[in-house]
C-alpha positions as a printed Julia matrix, in Angstrom:
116×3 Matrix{Float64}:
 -25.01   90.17  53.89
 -28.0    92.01  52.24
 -31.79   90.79  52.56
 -34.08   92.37  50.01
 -37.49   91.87  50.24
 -39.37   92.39  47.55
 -43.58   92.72  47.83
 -46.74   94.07  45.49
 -47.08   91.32  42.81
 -49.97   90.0   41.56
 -52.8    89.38  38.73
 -53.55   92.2   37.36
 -55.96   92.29  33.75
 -53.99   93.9   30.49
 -53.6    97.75  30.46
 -53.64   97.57  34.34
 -50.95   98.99  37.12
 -48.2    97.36  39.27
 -46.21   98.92  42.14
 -43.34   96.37  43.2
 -41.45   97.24  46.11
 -37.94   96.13  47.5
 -37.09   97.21  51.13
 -33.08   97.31  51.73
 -31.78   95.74  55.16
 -28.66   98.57  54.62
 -28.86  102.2   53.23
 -29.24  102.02  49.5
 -26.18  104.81  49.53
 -24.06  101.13  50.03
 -24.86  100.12  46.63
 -23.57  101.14  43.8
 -26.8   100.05  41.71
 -30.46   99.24  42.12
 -32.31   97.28  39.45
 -35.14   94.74  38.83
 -34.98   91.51  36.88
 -37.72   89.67  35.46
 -37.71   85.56  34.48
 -40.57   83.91  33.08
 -41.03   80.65  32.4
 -38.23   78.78  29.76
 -36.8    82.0   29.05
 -33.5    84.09  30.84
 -34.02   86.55  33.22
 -33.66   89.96  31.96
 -32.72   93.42  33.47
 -35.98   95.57  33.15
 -34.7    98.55  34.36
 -32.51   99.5   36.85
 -30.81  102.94  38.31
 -27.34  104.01  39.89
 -26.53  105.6   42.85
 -26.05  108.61  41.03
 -30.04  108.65  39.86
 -29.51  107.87  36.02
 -31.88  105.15  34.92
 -31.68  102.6   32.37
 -34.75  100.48  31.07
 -34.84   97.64  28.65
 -36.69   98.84  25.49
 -39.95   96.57  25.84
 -40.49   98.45  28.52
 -39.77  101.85  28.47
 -42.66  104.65  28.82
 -44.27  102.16  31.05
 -42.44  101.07  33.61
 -40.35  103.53  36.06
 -37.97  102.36  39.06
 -37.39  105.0   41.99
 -36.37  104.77  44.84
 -36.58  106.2   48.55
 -33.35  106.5   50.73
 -35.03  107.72  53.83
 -37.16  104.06  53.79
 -34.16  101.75  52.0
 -36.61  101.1   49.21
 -36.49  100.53  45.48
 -39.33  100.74  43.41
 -40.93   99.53  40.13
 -44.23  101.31  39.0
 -45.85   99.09  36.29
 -48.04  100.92  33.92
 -50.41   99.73  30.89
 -49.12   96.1   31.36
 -49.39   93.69  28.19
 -49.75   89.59  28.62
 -45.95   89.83  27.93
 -45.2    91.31  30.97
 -45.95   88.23  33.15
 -42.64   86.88  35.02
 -41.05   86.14  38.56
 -39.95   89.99  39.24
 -36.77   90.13  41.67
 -35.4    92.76  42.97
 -31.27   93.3   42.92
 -28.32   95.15  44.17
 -24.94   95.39  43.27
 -22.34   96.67  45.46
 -19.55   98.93  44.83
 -17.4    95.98  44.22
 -19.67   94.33  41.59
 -21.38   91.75  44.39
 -25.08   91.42  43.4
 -27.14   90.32  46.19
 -30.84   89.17  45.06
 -34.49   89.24  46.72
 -36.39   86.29  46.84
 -38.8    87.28  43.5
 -42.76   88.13  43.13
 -44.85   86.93  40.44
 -46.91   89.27  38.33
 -50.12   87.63  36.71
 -51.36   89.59  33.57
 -54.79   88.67  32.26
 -55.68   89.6   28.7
């Protein structure tokens, strides 16, 4: 079993900054990918960007040259910096892992607020 537990949501006004963090109860080198997710209300959650163990990266296109995901092996985190947000951006952000036999395990979610 994985825990992920994700932290840094909140309101934040339009053209403002986000860092969301997920902390790893195992070394991230036991996943084969890292990603966040994003569901707002009466729609599907949707990937937002997410990167493989390898390092290559992979954003959804509403959100690319604003958002970047990182992560640090040494402290089991994943990352998801949050730059110039828009009122589009608001959503229940959770953090996910997949292991190297396609099991994703999922954090619990934090909500982003956007104000315009």
């Amino acid at each position: 079993q994985v825990q992920l537990v994700e932290s840094g949501g909140g309101l934040v006004q339009a053209g403002g900054s986000l860092r969301l963090s997920c902390a790893a109860s195992r070394n991230l080198f036991s996943f084969k990918s890292m990603g966040w997710y994003r569901q707002a209300p009466g729609k599907q959650r949707e990937l937002v960007a997410e990167i493989v163990i390898g390092g290559d990266t992979n954003y959804a296109d509403s959100v690319k040259g604003r958002f970047t995901i990182s992560r640090d092996n040494d402290k089991n985190t994943v990352y998801l910096q949050m730059n110039s947000l828009k009122p589009e951006d608001p959503a229940v952000y959770y953090c996910s892992v997949r292991s190297y036999v396609g099991v994703p395990y999922w954090g619990q979610g934090t909500q982003v607020t956007v104000s315009s």
